[in-house]
Biopython code that builds the backbone (N, CA, C, O; Angstrom):
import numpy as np
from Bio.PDB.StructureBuilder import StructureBuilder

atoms = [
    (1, "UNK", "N", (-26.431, 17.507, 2.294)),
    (1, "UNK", "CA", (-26.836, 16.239, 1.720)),
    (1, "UNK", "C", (-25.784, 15.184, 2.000)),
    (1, "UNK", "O", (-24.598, 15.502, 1.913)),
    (2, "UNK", "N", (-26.128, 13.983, 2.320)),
    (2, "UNK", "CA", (-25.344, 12.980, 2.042)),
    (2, "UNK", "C", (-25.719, 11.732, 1.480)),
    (2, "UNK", "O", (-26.888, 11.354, 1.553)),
    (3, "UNK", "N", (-24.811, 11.036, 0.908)),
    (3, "UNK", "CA", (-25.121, 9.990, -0.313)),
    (3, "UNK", "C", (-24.102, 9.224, 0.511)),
    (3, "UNK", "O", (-23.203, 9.592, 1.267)),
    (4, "UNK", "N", (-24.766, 7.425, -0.091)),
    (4, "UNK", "CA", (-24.356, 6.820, 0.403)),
    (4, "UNK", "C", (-25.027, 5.437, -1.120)),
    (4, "UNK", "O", (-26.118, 5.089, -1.572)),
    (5, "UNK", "N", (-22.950, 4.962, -1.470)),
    (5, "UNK", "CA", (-23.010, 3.948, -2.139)),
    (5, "UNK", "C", (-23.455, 2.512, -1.979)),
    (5, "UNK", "O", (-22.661, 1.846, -1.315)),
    (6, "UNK", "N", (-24.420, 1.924, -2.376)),
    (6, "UNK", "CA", (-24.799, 0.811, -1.821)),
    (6, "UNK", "C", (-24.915, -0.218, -2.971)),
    (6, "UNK", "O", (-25.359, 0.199, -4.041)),
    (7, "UNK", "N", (-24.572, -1.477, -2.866)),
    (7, "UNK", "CA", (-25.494, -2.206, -3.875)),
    (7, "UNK", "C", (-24.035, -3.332, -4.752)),
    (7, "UNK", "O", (-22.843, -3.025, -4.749)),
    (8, "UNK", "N", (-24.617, -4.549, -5.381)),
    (8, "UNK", "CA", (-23.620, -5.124, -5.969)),
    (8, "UNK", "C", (-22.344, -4.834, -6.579)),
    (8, "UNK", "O", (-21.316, -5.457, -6.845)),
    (9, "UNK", "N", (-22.656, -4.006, -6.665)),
    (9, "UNK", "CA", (-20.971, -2.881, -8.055)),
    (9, "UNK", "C", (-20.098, -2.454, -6.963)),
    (9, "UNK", "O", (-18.886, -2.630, -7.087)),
    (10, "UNK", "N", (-20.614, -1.864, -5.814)),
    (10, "UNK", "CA", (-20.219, -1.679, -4.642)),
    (10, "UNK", "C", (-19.058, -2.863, -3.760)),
    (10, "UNK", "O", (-17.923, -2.755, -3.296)),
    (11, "UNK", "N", (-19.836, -3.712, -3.833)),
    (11, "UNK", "CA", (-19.439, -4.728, -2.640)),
    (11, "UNK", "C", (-18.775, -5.752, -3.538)),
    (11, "UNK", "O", (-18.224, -6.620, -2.862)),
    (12, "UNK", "N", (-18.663, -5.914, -4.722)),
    (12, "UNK", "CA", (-17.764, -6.211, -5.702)),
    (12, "UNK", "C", (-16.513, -5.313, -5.811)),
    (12, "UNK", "O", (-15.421, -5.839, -6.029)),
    (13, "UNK", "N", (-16.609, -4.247, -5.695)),
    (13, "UNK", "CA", (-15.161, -3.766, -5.743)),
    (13, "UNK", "C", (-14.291, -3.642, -4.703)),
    (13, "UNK", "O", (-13.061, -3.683, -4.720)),
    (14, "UNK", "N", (-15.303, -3.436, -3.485)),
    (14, "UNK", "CA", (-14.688, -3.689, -2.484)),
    (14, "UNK", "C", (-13.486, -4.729, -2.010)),
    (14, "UNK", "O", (-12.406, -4.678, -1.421)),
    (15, "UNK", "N", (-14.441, -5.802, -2.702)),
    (15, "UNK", "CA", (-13.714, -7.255, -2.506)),
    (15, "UNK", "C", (-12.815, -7.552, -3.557)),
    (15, "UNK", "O", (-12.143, -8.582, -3.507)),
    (16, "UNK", "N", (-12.731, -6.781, -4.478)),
    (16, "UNK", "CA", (-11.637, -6.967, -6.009)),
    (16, "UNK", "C", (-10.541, -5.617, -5.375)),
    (16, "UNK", "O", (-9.640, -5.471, -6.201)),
    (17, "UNK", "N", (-10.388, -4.713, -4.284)),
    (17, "UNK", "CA", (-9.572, -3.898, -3.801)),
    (17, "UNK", "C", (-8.857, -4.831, -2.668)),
    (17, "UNK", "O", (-7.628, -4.863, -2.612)),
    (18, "UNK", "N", (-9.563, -5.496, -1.877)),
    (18, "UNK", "CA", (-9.080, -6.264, -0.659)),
    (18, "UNK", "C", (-7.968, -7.563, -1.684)),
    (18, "UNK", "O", (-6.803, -7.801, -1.368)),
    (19, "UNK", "N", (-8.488, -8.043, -2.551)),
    (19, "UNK", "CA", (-7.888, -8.917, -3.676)),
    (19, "UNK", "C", (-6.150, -8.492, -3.707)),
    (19, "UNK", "O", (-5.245, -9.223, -3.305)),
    (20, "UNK", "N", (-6.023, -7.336, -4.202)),
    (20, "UNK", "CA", (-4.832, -6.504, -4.487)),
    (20, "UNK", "C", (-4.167, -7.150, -3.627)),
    (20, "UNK", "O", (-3.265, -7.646, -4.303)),
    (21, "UNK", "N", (-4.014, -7.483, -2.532)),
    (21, "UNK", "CA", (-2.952, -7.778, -1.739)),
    (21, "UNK", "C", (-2.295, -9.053, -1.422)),
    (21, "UNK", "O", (-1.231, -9.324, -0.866)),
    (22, "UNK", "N", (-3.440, -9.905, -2.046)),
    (22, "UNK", "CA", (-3.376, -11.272, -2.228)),
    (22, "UNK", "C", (-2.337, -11.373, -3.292)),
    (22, "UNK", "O", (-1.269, -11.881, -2.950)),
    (23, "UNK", "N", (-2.468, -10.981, -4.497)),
    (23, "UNK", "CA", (-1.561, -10.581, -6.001)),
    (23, "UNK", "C", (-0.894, -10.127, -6.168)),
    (23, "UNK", "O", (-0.207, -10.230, -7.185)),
    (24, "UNK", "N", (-0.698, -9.253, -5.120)),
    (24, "UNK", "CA", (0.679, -7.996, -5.551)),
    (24, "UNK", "C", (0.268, -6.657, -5.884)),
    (24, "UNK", "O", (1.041, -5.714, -5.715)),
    (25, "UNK", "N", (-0.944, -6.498, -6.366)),
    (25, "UNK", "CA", (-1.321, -5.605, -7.305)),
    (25, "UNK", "C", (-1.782, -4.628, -6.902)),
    (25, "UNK", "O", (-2.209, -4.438, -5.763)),
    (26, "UNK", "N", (-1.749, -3.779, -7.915)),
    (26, "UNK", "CA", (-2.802, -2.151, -7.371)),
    (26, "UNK", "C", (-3.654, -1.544, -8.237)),
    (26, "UNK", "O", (-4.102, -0.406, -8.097)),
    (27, "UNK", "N", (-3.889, -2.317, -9.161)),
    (27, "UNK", "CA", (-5.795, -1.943, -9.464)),
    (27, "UNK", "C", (-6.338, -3.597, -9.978)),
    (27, "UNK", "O", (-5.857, -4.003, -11.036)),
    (28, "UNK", "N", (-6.921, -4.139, -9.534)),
    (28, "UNK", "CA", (-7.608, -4.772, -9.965)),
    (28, "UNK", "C", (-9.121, -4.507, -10.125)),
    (28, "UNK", "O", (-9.858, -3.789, -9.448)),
    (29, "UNK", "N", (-9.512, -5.641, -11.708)),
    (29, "UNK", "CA", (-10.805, -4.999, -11.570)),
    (29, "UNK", "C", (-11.531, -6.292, -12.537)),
    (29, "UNK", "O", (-10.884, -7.158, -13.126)),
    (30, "UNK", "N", (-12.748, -6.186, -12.524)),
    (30, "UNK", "CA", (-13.329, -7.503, -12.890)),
    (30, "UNK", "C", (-13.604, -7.455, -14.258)),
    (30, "UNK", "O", (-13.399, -6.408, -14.871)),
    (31, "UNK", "N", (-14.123, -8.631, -14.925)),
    (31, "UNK", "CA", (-14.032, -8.674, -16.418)),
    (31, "UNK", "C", (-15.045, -7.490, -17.059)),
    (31, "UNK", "O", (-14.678, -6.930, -18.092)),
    (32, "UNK", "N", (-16.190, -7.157, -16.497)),
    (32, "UNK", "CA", (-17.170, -6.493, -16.779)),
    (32, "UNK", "C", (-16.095, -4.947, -17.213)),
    (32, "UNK", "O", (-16.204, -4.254, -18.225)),
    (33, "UNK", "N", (-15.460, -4.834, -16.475)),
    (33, "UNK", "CA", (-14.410, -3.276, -16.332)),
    (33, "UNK", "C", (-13.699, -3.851, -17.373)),
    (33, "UNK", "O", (-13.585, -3.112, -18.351)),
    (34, "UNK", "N", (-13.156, -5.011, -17.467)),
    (34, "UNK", "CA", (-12.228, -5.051, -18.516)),
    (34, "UNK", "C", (-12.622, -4.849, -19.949)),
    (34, "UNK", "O", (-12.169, -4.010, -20.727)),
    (35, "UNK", "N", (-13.607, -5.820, -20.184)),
    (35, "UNK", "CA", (-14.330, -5.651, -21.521)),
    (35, "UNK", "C", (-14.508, -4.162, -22.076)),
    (35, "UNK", "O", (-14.131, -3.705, -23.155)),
    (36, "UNK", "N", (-15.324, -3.412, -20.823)),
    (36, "UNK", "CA", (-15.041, -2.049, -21.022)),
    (36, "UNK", "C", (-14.529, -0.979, -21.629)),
    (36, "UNK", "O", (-14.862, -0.065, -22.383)),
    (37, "UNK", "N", (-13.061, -1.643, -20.704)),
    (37, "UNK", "CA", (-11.681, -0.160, -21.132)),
    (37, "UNK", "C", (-10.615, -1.024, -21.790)),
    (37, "UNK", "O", (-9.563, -0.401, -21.933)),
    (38, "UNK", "N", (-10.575, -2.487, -22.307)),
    (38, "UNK", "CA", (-9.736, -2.581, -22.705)),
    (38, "UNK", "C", (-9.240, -2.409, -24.230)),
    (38, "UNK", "O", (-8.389, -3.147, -24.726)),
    (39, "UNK", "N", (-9.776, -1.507, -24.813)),
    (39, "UNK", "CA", (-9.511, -0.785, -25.985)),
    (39, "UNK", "C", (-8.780, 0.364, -25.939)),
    (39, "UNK", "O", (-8.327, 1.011, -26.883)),
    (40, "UNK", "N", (-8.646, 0.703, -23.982)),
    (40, "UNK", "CA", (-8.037, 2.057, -23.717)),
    (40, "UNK", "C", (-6.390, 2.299, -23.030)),
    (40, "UNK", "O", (-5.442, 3.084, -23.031)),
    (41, "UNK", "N", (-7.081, 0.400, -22.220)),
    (41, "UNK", "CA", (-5.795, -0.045, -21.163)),
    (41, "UNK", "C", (-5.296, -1.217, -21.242)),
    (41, "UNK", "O", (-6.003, -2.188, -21.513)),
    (42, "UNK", "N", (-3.783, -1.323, -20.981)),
    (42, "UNK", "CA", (-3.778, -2.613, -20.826)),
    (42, "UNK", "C", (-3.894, -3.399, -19.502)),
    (42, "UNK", "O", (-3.629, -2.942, -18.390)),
    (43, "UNK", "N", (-4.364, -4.749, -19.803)),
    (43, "UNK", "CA", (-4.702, -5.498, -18.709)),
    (43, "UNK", "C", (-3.996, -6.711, -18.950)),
    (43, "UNK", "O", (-3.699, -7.092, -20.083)),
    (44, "UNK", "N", (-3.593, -7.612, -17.404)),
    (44, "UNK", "CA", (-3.138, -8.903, -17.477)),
    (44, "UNK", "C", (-4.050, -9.528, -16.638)),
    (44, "UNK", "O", (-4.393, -9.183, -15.507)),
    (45, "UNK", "N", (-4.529, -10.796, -17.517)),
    (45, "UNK", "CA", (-5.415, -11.513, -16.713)),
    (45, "UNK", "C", (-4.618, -12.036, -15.828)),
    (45, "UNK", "O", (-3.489, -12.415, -16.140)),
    (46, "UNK", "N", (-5.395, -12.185, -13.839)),
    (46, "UNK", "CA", (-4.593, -12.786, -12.778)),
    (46, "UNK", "C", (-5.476, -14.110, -12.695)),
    (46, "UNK", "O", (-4.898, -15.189, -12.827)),
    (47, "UNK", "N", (-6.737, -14.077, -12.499)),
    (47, "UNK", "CA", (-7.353, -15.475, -12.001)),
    (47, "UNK", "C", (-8.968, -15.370, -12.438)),
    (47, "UNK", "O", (-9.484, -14.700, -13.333)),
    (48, "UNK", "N", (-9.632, -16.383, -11.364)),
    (48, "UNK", "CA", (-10.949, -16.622, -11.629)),
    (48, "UNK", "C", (-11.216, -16.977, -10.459)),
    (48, "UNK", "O", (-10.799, -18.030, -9.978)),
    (49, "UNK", "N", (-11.881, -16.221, -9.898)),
    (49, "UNK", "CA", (-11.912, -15.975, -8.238)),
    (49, "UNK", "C", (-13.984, -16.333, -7.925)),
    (49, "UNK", "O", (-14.919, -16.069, -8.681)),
    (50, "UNK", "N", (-14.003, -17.025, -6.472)),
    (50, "UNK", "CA", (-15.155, -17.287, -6.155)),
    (50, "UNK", "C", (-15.318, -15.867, -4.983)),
    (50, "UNK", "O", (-14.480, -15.821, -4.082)),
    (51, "UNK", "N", (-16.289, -14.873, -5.040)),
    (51, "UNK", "CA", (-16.267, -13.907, -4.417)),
    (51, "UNK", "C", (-17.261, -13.690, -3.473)),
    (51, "UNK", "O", (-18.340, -13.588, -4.057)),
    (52, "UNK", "N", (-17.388, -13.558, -2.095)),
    (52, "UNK", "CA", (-18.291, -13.775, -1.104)),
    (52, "UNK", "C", (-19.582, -12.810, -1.321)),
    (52, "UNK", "O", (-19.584, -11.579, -1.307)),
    (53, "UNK", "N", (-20.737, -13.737, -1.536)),
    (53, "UNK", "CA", (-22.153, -12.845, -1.975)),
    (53, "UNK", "C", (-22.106, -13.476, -3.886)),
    (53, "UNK", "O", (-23.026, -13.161, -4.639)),
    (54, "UNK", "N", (-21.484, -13.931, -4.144)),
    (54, "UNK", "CA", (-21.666, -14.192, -5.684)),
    (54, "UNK", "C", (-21.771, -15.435, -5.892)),
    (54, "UNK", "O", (-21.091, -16.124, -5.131)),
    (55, "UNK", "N", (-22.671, -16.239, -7.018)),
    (55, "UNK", "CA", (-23.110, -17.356, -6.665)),
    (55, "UNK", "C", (-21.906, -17.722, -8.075)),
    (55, "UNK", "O", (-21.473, -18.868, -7.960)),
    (56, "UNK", "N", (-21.437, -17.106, -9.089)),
    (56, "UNK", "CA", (-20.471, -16.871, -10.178)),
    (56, "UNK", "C", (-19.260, -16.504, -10.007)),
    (56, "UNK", "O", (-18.905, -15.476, -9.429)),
    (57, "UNK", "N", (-18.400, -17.518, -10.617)),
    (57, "UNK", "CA", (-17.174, -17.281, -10.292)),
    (57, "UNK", "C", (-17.214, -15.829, -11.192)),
    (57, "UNK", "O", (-17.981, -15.435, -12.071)),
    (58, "UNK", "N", (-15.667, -15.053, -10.356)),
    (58, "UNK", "CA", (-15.400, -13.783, -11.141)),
    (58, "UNK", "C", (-13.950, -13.852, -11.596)),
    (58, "UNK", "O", (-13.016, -14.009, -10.810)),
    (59, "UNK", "N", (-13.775, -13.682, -13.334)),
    (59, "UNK", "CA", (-12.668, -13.141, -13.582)),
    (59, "UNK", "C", (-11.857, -11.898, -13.241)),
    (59, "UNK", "O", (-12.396, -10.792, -13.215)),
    (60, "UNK", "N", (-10.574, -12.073, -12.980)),
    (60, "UNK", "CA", (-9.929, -10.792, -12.550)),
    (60, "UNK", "C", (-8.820, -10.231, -13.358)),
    (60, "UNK", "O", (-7.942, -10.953, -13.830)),
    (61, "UNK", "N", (-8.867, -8.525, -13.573)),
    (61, "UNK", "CA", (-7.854, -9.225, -14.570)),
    (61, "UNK", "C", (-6.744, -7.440, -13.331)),
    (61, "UNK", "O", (-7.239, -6.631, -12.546)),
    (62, "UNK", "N", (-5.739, -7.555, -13.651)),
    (62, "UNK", "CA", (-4.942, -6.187, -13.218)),
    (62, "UNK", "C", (-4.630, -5.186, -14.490)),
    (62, "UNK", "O", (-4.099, -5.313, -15.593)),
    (63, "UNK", "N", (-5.255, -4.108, -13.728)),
    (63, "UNK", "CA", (-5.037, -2.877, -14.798)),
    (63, "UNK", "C", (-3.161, -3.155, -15.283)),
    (63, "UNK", "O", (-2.672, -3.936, -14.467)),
    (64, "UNK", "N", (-2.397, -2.824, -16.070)),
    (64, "UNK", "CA", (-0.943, -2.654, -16.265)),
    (64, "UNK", "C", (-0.704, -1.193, -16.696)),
    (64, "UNK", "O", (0.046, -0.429, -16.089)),
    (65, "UNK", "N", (-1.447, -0.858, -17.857)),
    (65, "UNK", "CA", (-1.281, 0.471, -18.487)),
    (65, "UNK", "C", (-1.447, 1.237, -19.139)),
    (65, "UNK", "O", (-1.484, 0.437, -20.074)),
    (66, "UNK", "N", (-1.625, 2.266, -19.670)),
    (66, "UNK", "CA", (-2.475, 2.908, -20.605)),
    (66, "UNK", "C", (-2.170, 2.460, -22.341)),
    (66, "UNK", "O", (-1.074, 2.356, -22.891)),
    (67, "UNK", "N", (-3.359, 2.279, -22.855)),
    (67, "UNK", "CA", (-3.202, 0.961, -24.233)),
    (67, "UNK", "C", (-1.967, 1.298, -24.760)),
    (67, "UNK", "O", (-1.667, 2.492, -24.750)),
    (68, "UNK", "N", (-1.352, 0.661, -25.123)),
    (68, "UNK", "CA", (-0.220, 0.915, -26.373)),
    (68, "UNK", "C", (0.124, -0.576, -27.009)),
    (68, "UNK", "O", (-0.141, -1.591, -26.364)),
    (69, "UNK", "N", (0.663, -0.629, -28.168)),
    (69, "UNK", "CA", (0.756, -1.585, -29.100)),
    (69, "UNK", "C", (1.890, -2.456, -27.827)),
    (69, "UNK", "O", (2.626, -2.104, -26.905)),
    (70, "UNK", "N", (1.569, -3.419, -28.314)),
    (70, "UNK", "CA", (2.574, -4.459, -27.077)),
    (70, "UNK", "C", (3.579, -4.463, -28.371)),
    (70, "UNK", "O", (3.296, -4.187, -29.537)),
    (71, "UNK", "N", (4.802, -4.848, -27.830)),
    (71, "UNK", "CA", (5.921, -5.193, -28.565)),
    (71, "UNK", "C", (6.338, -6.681, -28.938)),
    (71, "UNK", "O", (5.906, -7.419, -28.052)),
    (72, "UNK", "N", (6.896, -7.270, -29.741)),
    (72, "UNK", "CA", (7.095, -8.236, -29.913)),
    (72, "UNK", "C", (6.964, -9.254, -28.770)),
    (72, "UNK", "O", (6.072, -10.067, -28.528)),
    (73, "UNK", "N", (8.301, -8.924, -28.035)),
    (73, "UNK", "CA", (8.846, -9.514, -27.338)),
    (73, "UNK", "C", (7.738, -9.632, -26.081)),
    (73, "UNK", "O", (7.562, -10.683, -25.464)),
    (74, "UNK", "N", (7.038, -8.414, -25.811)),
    (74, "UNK", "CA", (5.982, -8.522, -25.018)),
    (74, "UNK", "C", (4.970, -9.008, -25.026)),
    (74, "UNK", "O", (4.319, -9.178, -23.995)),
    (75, "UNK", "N", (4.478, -9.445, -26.484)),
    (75, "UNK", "CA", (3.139, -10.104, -26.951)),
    (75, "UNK", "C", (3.736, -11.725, -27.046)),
    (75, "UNK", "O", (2.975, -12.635, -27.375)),
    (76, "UNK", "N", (5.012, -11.945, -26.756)),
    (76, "UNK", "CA", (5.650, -13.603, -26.086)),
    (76, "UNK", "C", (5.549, -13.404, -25.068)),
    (76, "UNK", "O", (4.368, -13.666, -24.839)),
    (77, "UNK", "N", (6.057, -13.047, -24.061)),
    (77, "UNK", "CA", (5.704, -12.915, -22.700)),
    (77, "UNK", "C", (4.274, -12.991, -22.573)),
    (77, "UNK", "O", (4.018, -14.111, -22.129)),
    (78, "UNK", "N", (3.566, -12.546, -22.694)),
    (78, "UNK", "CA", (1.959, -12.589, -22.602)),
    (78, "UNK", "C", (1.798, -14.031, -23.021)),
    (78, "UNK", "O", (1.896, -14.760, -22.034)),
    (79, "UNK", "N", (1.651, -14.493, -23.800)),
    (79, "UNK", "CA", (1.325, -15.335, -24.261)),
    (79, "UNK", "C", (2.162, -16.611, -23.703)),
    (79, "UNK", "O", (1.450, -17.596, -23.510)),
    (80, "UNK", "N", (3.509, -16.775, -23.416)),
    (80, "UNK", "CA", (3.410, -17.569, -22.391)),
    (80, "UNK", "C", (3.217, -17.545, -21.337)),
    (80, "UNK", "O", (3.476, -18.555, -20.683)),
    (81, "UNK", "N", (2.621, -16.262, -20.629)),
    (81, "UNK", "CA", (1.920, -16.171, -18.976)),
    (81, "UNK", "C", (0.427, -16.580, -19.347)),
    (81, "UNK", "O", (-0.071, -16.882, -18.262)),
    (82, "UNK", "N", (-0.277, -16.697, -20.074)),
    (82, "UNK", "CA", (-1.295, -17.602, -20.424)),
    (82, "UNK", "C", (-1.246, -18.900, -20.916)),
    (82, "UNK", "O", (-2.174, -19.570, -21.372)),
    (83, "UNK", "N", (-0.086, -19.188, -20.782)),
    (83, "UNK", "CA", (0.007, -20.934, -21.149)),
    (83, "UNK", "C", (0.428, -21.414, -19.960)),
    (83, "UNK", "O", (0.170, -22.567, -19.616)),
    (84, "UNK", "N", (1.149, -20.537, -19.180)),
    (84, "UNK", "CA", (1.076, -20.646, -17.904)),
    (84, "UNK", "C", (-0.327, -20.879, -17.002)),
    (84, "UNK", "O", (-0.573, -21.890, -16.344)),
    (85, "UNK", "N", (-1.220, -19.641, -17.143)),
    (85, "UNK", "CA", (-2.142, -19.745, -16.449)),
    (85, "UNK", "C", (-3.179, -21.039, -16.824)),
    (85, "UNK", "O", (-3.832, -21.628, -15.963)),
    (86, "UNK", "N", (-3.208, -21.409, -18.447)),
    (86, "UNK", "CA", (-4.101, -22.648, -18.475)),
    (86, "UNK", "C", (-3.980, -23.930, -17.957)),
    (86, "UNK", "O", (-4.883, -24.706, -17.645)),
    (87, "UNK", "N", (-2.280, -24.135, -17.871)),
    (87, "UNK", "CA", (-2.011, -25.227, -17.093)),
    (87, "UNK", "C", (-2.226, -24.950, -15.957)),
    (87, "UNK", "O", (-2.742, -25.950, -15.458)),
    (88, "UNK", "N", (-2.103, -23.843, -14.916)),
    (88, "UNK", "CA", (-2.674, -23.873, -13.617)),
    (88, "UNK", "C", (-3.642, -24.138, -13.687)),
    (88, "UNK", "O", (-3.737, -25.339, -13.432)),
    (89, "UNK", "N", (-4.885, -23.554, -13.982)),
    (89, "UNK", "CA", (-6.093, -23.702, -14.309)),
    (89, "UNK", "C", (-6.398, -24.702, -14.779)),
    (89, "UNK", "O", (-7.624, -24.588, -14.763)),
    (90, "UNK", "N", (-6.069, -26.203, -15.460)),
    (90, "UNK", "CA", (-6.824, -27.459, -15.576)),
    (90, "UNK", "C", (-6.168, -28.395, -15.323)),
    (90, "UNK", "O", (-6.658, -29.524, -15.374)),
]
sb = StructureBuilder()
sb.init_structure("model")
sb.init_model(0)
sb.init_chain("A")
sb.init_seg("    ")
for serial, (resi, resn, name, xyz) in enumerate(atoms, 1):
    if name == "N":
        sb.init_residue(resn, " ", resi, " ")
    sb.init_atom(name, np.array(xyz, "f"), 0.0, 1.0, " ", f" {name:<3s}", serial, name[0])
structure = sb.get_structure()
């Protein structure tokens, strides 16, 4: 037998793997994944990307690590890399 993956979920990840290299990164994955697992993992949002075949922009966010309570000092950092990102963003 052989199987063969086809179809939007497909050709979306494809293009959120090719992404990685643009960012630095090594898992990225789109908001749909994030909403998902992020009760399991942590994630840092990177952007809001226009993706070839999608008429909707796509949020991206990078896997970081398996959930754990952020730490002080880390839940500042976060929070000014999103005050960061809003001023890029408008």
């Amino acid at each position: 037998m052989e199987f063969t993956a086809l179809g939007d979920n497909i050709n979306l990840t494809s293009r959120l793997e090719s992404v990685n290299k643009y960012y630095g990164t090594y898992i990225c994955v789109s908001e749909k994944v994030y909403l998902s697992a992020k009760d399991f993992f942590n994630f840092r949002y990177l952007d809001t990307i226009q993706v070839q075949g999608k008429d909707v922009p796509v949020k991206i966010y990078e896997l970081v690590e398996k959930f754990r309570e952020l730490t002080f000092e880390e839940q500042q950092l976060e929070s000014s890399f999103m005050d960061g990102v809003n001023l890029y963003s408008s």
